[in-house]
Rosetta silent file (secondary structure, phi, psi, omega in degrees, C-alpha in Angstrom):
SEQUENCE: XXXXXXXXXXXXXXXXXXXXXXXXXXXXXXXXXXXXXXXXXXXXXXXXXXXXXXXXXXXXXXXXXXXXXXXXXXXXXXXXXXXXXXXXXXXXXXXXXXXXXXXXXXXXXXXXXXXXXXXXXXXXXXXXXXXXXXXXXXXXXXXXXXXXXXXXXXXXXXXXXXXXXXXXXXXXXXXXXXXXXXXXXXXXXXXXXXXXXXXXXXXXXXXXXXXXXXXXXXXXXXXXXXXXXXXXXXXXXXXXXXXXXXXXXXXXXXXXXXXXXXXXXXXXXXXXXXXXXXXXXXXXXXXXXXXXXXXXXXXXXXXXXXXXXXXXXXX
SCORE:     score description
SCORE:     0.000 S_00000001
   1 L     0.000  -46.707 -171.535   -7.599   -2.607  -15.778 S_00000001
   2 H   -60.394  -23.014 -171.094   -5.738   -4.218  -12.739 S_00000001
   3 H   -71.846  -47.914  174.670   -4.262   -7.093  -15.220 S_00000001
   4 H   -64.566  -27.428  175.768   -2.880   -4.530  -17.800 S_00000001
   5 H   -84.425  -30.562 -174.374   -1.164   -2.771  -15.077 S_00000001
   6 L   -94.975   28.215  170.254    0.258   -4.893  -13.587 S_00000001
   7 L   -88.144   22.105 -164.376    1.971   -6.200  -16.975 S_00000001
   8 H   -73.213  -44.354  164.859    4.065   -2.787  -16.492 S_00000001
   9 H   -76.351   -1.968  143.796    7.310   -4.440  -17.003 S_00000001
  10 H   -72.788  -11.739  163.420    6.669   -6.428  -19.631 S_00000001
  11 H   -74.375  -58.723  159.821    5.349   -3.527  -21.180 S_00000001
  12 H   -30.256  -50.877 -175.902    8.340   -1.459  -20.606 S_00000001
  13 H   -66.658  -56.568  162.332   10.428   -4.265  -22.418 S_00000001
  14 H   -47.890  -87.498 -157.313    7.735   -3.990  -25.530 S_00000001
  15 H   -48.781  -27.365  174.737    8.084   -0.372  -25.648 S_00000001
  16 H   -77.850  -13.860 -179.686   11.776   -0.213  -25.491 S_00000001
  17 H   -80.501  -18.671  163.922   11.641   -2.634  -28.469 S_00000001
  18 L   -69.001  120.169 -164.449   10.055   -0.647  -30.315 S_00000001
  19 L   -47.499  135.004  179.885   11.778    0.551  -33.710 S_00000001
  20 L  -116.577   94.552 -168.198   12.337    4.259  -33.926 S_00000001
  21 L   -98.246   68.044  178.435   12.332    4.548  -37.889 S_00000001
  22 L  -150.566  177.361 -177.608   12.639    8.263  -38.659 S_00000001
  23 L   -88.476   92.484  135.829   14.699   11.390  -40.027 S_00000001
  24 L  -113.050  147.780 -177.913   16.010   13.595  -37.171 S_00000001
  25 L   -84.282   69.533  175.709   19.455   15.853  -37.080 S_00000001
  26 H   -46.755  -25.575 -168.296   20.038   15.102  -33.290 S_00000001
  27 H   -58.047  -65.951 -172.864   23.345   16.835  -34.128 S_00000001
  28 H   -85.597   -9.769 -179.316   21.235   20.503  -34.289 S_00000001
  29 L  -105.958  144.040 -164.723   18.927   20.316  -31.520 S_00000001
  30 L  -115.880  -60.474 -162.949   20.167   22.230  -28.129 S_00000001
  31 E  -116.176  171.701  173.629   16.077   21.851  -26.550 S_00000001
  32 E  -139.687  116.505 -175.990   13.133   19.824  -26.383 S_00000001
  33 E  -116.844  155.505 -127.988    9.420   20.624  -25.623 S_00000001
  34 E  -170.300  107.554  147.917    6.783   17.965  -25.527 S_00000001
  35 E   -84.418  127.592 -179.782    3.029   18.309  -26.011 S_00000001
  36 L   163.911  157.142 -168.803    0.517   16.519  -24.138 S_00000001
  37 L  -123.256  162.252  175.350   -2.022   16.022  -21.966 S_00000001
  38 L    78.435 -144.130  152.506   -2.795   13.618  -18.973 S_00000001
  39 L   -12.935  -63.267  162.035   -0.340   10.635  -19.333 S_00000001
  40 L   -58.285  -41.655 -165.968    1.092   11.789  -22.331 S_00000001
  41 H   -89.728  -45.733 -172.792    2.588   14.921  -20.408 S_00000001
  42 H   -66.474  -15.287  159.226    3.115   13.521  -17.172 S_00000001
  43 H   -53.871  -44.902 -167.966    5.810   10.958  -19.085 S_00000001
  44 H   -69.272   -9.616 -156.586    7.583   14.280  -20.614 S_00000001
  45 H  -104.261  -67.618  167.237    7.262   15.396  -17.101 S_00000001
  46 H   -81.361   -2.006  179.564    9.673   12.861  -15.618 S_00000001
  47 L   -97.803    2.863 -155.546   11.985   12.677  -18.079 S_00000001
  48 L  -112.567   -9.145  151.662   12.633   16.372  -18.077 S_00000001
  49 L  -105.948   50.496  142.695   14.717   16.004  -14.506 S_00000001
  50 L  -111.507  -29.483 -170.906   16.922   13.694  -16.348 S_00000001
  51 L   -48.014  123.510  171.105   17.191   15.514  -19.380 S_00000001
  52 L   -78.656   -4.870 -166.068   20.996   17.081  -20.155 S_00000001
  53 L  -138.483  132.554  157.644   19.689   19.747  -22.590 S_00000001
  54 L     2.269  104.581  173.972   16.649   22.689  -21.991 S_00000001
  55 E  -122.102  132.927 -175.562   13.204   20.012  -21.601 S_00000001
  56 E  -140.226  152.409 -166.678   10.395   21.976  -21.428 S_00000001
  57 E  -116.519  146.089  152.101    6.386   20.266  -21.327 S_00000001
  58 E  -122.270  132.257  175.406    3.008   22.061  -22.646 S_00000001
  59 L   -98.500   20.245 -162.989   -0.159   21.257  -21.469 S_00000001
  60 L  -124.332 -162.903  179.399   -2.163   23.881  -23.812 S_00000001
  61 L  -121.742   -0.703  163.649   -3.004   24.654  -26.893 S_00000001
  62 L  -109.160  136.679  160.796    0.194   26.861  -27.741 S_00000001
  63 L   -92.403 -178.852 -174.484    3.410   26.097  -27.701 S_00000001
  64 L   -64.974  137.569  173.296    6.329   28.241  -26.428 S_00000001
  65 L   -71.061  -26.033  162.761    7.310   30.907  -28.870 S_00000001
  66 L   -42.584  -16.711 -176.590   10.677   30.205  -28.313 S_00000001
  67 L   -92.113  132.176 -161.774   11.096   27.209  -30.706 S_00000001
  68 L   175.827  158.996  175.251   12.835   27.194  -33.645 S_00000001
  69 L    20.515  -64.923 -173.286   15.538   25.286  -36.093 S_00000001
  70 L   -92.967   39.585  174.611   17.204   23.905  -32.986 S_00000001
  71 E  -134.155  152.992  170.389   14.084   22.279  -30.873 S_00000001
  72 E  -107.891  148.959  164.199   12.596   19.062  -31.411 S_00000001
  73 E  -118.836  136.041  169.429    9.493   19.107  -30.735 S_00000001
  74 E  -122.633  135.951 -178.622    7.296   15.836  -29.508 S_00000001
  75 E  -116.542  138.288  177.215    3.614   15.632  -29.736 S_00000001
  76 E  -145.133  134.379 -177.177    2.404   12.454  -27.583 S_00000001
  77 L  -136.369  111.012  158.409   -1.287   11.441  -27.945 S_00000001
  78 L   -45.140  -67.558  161.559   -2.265    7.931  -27.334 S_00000001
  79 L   -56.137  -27.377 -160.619   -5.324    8.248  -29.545 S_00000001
  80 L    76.040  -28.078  178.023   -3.651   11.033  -31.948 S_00000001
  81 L  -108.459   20.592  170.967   -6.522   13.060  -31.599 S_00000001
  82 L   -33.319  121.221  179.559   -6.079   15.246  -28.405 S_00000001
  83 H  -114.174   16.210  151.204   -6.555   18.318  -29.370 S_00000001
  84 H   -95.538  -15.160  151.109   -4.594   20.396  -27.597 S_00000001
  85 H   -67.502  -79.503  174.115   -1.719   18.630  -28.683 S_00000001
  86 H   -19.112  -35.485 -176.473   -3.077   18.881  -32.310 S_00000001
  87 H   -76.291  -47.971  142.890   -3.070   22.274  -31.894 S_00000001
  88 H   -19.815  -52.157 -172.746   -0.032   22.522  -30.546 S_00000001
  89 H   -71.986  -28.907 -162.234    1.740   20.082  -34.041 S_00000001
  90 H   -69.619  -40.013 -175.885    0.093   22.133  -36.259 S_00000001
  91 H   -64.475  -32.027  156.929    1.793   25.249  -34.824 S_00000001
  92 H   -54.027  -60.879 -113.421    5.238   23.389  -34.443 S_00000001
  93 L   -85.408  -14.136  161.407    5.615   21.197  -37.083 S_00000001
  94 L   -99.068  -11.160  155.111    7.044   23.684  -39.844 S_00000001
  95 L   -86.622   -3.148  178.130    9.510   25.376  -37.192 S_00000001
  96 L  -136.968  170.175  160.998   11.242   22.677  -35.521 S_00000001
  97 E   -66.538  117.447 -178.953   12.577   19.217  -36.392 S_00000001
  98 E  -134.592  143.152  167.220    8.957   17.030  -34.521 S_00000001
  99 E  -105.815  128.907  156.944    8.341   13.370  -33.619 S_00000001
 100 E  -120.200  146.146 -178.123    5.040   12.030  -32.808 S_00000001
 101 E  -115.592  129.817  177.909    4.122    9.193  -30.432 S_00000001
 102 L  -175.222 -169.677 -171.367    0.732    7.400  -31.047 S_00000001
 103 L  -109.906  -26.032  178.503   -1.151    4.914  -32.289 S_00000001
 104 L   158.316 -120.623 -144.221   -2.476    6.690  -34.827 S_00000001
 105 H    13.579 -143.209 -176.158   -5.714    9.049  -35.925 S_00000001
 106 H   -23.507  -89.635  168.915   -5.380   12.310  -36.780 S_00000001
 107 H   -36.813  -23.524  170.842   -1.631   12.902  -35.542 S_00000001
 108 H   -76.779  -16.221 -174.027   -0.550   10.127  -36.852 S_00000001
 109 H   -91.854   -6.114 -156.887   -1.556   10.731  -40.519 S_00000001
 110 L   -86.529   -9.397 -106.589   -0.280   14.092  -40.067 S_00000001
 111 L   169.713  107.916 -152.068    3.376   14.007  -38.716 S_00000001
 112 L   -66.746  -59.409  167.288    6.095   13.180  -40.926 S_00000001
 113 E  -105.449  127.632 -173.353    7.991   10.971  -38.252 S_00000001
 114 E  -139.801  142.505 -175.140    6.043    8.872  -36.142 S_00000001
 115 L   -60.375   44.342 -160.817    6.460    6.582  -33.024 S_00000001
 116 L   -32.392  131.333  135.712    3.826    3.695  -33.676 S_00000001
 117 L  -134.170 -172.488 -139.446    2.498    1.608  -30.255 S_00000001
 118 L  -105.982  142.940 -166.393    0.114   -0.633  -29.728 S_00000001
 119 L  -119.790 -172.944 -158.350   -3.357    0.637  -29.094 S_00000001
 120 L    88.925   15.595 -176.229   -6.634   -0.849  -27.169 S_00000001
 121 L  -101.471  162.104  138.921   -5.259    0.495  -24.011 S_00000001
 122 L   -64.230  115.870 -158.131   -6.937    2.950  -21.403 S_00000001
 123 H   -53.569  -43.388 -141.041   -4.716    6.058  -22.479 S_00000001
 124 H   -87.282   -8.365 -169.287   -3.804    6.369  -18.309 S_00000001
 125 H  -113.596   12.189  165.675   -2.639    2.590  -18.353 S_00000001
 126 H   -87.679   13.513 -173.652   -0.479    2.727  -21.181 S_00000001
 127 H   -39.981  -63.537 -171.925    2.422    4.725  -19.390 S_00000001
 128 H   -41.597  -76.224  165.242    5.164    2.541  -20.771 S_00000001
 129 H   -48.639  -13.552 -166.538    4.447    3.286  -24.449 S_00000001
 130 H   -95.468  -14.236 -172.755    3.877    6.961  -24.128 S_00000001
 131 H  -120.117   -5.606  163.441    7.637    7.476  -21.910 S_00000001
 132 H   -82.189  -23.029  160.917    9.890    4.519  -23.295 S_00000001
 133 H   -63.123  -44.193  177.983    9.838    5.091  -26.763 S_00000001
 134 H   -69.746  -37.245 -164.875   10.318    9.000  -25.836 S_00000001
 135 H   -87.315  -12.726  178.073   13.012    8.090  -23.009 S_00000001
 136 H   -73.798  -21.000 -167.591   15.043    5.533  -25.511 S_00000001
 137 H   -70.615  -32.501 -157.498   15.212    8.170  -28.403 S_00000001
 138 H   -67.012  -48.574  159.913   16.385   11.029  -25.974 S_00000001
 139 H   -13.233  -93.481  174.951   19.090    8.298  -24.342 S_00000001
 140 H   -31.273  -49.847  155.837   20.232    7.681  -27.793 S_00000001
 141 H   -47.515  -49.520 -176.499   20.511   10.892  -28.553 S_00000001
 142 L   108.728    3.465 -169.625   22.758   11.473  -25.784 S_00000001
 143 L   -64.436  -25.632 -179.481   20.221   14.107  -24.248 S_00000001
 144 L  -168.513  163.468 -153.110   20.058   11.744  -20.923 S_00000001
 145 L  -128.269  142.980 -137.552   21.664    8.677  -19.633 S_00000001
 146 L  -153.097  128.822 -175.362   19.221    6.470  -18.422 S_00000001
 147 L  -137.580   95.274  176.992   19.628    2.676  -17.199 S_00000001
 148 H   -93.588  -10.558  163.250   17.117    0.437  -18.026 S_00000001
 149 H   -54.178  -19.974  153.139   17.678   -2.626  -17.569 S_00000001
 150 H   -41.618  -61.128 -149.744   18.478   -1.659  -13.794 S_00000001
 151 H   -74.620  -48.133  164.590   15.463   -0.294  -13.761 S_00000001
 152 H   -46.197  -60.254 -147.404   13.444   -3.656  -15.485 S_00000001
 153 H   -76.742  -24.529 -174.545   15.104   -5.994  -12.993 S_00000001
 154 H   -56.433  -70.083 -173.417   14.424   -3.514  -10.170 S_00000001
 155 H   -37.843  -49.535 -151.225   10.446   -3.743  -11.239 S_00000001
 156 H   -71.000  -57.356  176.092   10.409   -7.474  -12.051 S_00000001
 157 H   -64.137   -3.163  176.031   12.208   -8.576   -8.419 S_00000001
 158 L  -123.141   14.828  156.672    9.862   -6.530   -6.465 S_00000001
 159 H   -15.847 -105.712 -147.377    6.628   -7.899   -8.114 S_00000001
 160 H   -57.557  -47.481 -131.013    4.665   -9.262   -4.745 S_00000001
 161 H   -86.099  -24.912  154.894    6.543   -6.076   -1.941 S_00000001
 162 H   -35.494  -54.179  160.593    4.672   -3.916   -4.796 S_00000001
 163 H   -43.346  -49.448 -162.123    1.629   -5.646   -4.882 S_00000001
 164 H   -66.112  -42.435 -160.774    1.603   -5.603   -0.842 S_00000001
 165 H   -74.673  -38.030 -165.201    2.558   -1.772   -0.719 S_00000001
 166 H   -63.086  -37.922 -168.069   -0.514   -0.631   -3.342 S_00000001
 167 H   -74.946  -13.168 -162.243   -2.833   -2.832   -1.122 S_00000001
 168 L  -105.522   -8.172 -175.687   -1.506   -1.455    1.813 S_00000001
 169 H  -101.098  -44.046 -146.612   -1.745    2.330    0.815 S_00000001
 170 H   -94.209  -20.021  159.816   -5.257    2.186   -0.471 S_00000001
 171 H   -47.181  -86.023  166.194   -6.193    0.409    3.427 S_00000001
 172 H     6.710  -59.763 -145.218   -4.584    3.280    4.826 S_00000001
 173 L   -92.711  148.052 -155.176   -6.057    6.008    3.069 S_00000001
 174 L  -143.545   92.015  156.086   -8.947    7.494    4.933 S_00000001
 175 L   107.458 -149.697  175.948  -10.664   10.763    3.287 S_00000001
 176 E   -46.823  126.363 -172.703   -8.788   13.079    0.779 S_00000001
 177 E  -101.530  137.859 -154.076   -5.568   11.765   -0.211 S_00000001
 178 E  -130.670   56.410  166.700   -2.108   14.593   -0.540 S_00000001
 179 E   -31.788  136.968  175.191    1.048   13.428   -2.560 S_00000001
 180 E  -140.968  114.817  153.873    4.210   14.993   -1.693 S_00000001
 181 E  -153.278  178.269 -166.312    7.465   14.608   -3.614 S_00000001
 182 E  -116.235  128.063  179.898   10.915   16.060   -4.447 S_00000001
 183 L   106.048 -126.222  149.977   12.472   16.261   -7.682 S_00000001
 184 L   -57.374  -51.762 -169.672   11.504   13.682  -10.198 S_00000001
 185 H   -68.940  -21.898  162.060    9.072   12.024   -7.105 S_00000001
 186 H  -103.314   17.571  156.005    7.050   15.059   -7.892 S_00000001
 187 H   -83.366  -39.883  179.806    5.876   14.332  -10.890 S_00000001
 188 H   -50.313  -25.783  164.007    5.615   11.039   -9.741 S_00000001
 189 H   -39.105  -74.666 -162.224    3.351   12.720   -7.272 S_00000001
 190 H   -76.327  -20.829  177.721    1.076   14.496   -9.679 S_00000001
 191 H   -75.105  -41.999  174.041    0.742   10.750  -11.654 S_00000001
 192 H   -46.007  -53.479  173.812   -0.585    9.255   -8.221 S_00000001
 193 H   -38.498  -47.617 -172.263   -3.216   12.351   -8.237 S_00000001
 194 H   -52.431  -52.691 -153.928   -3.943   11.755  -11.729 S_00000001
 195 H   -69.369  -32.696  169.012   -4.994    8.102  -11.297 S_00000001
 196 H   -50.440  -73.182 -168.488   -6.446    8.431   -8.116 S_00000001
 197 H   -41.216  -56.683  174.215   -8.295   11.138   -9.754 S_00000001
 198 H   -73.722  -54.047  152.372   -9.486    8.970  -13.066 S_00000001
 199 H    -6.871  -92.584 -148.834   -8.961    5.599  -11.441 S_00000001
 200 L  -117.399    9.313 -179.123  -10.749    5.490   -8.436 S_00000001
 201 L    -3.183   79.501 -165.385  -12.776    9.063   -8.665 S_00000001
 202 L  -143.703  154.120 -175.229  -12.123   10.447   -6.225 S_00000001
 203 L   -62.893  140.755  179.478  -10.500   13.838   -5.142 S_00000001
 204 E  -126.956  156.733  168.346   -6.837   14.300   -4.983 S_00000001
 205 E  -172.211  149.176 -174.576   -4.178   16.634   -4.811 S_00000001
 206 E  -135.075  159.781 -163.194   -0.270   16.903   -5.205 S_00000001
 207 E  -148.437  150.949  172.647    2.608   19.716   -4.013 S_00000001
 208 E  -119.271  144.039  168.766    6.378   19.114   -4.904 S_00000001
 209 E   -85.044  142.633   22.043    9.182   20.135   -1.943 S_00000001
 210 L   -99.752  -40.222 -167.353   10.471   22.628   -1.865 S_00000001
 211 H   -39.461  -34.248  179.801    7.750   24.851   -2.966 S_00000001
 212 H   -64.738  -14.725 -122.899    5.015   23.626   -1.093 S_00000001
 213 H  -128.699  -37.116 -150.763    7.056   24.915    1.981 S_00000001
 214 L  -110.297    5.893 -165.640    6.619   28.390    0.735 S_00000001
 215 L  -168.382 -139.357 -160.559    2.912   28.411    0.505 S_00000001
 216 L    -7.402  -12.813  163.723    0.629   25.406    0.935 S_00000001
 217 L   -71.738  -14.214 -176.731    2.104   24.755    4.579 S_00000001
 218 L  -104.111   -0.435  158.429    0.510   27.403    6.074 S_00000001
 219 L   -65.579  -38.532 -160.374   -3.242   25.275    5.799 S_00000001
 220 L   -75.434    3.213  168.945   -2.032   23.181    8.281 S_00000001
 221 L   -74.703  -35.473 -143.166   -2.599   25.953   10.893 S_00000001
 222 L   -91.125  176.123  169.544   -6.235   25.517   10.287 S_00000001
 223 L   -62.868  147.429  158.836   -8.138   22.450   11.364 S_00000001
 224 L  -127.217  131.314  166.599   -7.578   19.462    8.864 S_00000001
 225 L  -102.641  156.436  137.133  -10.103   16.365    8.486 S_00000001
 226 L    61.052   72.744  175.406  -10.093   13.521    6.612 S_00000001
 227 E  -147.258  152.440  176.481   -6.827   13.817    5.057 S_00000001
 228 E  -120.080  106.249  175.978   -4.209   11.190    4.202 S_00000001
 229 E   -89.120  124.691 -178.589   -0.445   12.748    3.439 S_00000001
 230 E  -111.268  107.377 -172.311    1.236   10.404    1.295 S_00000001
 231 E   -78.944   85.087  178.358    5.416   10.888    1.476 S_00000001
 232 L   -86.692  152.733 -169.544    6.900    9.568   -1.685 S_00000001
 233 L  -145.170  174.594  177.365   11.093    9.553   -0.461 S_00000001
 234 L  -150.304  131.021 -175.902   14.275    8.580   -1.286 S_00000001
 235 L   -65.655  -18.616 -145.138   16.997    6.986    1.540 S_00000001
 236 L  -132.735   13.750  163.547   19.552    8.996   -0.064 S_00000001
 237 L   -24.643  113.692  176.448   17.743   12.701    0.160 S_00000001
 238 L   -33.585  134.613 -178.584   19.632   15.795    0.367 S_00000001
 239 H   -27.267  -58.462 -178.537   19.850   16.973    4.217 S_00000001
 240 H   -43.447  -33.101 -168.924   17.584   19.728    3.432 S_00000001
 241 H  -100.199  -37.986  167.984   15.124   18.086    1.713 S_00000001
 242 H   -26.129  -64.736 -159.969   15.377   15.174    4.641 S_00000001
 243 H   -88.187   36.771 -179.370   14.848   17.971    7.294 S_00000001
 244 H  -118.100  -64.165 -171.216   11.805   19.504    4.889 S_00000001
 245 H   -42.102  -58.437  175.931   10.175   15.577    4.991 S_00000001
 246 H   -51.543  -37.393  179.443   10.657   15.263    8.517 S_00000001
 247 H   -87.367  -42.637  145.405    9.096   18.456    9.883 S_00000001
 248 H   -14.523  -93.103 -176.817    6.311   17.700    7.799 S_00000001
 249 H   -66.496   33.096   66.960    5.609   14.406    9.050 S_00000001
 250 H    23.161 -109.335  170.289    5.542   15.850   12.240 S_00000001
 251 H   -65.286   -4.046 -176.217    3.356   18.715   11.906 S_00000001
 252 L   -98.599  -39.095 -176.674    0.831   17.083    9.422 S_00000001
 253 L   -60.717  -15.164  162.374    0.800   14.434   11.365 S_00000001
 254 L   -72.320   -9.832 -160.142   -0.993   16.051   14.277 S_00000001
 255 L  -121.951  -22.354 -175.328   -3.782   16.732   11.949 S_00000001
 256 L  -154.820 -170.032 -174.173   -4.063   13.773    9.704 S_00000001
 257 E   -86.406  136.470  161.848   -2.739    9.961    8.545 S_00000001
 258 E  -109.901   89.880  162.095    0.669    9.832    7.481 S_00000001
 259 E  -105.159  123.834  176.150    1.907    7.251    4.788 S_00000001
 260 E  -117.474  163.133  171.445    5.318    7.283    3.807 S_00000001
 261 L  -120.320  158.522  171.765    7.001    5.450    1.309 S_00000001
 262 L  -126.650  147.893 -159.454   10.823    4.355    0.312 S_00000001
 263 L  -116.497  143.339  147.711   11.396    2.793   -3.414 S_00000001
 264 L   -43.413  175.576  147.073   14.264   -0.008   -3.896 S_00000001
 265 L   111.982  158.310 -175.956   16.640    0.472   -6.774 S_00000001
 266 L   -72.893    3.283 -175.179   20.497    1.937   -7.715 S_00000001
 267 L   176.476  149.796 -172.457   18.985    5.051   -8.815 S_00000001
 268 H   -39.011  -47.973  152.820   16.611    7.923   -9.099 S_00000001
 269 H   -31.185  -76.451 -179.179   15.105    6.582  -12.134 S_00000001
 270 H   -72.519   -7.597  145.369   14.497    2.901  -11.332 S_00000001
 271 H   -81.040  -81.661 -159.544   12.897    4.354   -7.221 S_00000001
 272 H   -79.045   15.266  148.248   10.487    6.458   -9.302 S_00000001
 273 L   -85.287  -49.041 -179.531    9.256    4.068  -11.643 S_00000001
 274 H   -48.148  -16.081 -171.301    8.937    1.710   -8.663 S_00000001
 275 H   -91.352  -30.385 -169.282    6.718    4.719   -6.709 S_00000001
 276 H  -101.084  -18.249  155.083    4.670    5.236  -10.075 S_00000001
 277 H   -58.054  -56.806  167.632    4.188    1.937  -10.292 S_00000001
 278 H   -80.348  -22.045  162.590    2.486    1.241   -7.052 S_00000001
 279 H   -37.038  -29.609 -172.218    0.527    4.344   -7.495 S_00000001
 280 H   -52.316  -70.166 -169.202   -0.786    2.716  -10.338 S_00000001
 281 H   -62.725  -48.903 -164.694   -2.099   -0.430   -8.770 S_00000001
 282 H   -85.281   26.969  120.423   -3.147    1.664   -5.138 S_00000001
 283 H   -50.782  -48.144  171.301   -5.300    3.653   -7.444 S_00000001
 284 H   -83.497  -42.309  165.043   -7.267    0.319   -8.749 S_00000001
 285 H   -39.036  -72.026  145.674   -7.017   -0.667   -5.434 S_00000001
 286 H   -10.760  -28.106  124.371   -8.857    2.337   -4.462 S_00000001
 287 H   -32.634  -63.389 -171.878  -11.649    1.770   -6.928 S_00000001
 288 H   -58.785  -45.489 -176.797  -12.545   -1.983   -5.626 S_00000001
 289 L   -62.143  -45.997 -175.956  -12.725   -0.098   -2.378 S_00000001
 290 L   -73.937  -22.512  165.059  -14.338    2.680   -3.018 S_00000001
 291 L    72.760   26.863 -174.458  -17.062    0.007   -5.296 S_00000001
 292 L  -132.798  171.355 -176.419  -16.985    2.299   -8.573 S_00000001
 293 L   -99.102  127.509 -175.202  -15.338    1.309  -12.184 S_00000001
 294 L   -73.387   20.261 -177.716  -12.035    2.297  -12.921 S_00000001
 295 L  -106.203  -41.202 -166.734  -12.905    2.015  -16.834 S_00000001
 296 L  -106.036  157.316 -172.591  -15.223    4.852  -17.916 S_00000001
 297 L  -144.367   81.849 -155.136  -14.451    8.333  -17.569 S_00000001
 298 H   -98.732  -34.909  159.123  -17.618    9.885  -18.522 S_00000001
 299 H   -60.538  -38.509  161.113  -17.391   13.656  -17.315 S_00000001
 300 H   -38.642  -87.401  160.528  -14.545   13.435  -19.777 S_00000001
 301 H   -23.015  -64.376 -128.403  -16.644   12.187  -22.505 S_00000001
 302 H   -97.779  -29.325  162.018  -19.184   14.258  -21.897 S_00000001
 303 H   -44.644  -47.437  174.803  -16.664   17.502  -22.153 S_00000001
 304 H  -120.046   41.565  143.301  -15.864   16.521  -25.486 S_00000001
 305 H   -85.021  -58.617 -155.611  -19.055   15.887  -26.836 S_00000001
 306 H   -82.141  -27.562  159.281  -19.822   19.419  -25.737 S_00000001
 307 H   -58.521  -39.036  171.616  -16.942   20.895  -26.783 S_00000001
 308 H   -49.474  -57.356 -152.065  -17.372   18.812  -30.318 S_00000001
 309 H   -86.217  -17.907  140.812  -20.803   20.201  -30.975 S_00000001
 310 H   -70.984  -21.867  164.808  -19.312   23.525  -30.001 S_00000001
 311 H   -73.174  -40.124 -170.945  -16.871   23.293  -32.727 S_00000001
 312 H   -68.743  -29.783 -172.925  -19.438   22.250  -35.339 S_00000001
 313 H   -87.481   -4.979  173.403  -22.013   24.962  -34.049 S_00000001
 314 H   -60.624  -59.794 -163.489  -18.909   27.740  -34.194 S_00000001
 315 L   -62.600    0.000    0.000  -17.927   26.558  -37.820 S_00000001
């Protein structure tokens, strides 16, 4: 797992190369909602505070009723056969203009226009195909303006202070681990949770500012143990959100470990790939420490085996 990740920016470079060979009227669509779960959603997830036009994500097995003529709709599965995305295309796919990104099974035979990438991944380590293929069409489109190569050279030139920071996070972290970010950084946020979560199995949990302010701030009266608050930032941070970060690390900091972080790069984009990047790796880190295998995900598995043999014993 640690080798394919850390190939993320040569991966990025595959995925942007990849041909987008299909019939859409970009011309007619004013929104865009995106199905998927895991991976799949948390890409649609960061692209949707870049997005210039109504981006909206589902994690279910419905989509928004709201869709119609002028939405595109994207279903993103690694495998193709998720099936709350399936559930989801089948319900789209004669009311909107739809793309699908996969490798193939089901969705893929199903789904008129389709993204191809290259499969044999762990779906969670495959970030790069499931959001670069998605963030070059929308680019192209004109739906959001995006600068990757900025963004490449950003990744490429910070190779080892990456390495150092993942190794240097997962030392750090001492009991439950708490992502905090603003914006964009809090999706980036909820992908450290994920990975943590699948990764390195172990409990996690993530809050975006402002909101978190309005609710989840008021545990910290109580005693807190064993907790690690992890600060994803930006140097260039609204006052507000500055003077949110600060009294935070402060007041959490009486109660637990504080790690904050700051990302290089010219822009919001190119700092949270660089943040979701070392999550990545201080996730796998996190594993070797922690002595368990970042490869199998077996309560998973075992969910949809039971769920399978509930469909067959339904039908």
């Amino acid at each position: 797992m640690l080798e394919v990740v850390r190939k993320f920016p040569e991966q990025v470079e595959e995925a942007l190369a990849i041909e987008l060979n299909f019939d859409i009227d970009f011309s007619k669509v004013k929104r865009v909602v995106v199905a998927g779960m895991g991976g799949s959603a948390i890409s649609a997830d960061i692209l949707s505070h870049f997005s210039t036009i109504p981006f909206h994500v589902v994690r279910d097995y419905t989509p928004p009723s709201f869709m119609d003529e002028n939405t595109l709709f994207i279903a993103v599965s690694y495998s193709g056969n998720t099936e709350e995305t399936l559930s989801c295309f089948s319900l789209a796919r004669d009311k909107c203009q739809h793309v699908a990104i996969t490798t193939g099974g089901k969705l893929g035979e199903e789904a008129e226009n389709v993204i191809k990438i290259p499969s044999g991944m762990q779906p969670r380590a495959a970030i790069a195909y499931l959001l670069f293929p998605m963030a070059k069409m929308l680019s192209n489109a004109g739906f959001m303006n995006i600068d990757f190569e900025e963004m490449i050279y950003n990744l490429k030139s910070n190779r080892e202070e990456m390495e150092e920071m993942a190794k240097e996070v997962s030392n750090a972290i001492h009991g439950i681990p708490i992502i905090y970010g603003y914006g964009v950084m809090g999706s980036i946020a909820r992908r450290w949770r994920q990975q943590f979560n699948e990764n390195a199995k172990m409990h996690a949990f993530d809050f975006s500012l402002p909101e978190c302010n309005h609710n989840e701030m008021e545990a910290w009266e109580e005693n807190a143990e064993n907790i690690t608050c992890i600060f994803l930032r930006e140097k260039n941070e609204m006052e507000r959100i500055k003077a949110r970060f600060d009294f935070m690390k402060e007041e959490y900091g009486k109660k637990a470990n504080i790690i904050e972080l700051y990302a290089p790069g010219k822009n919001t984009f190119s700092r949270a790939m660089y943040h979701m990047h070392v999550g990545d790796l201080a996730s796998i880190y996190m594993a070797e420490k922690r002595g368990v295998d970042t490869e199998p995900v077996n309560l998973i598995m075992k969910l949809k085996n039971v769920l399978s043999q509930h469909s067959r014993s339904s039908s």
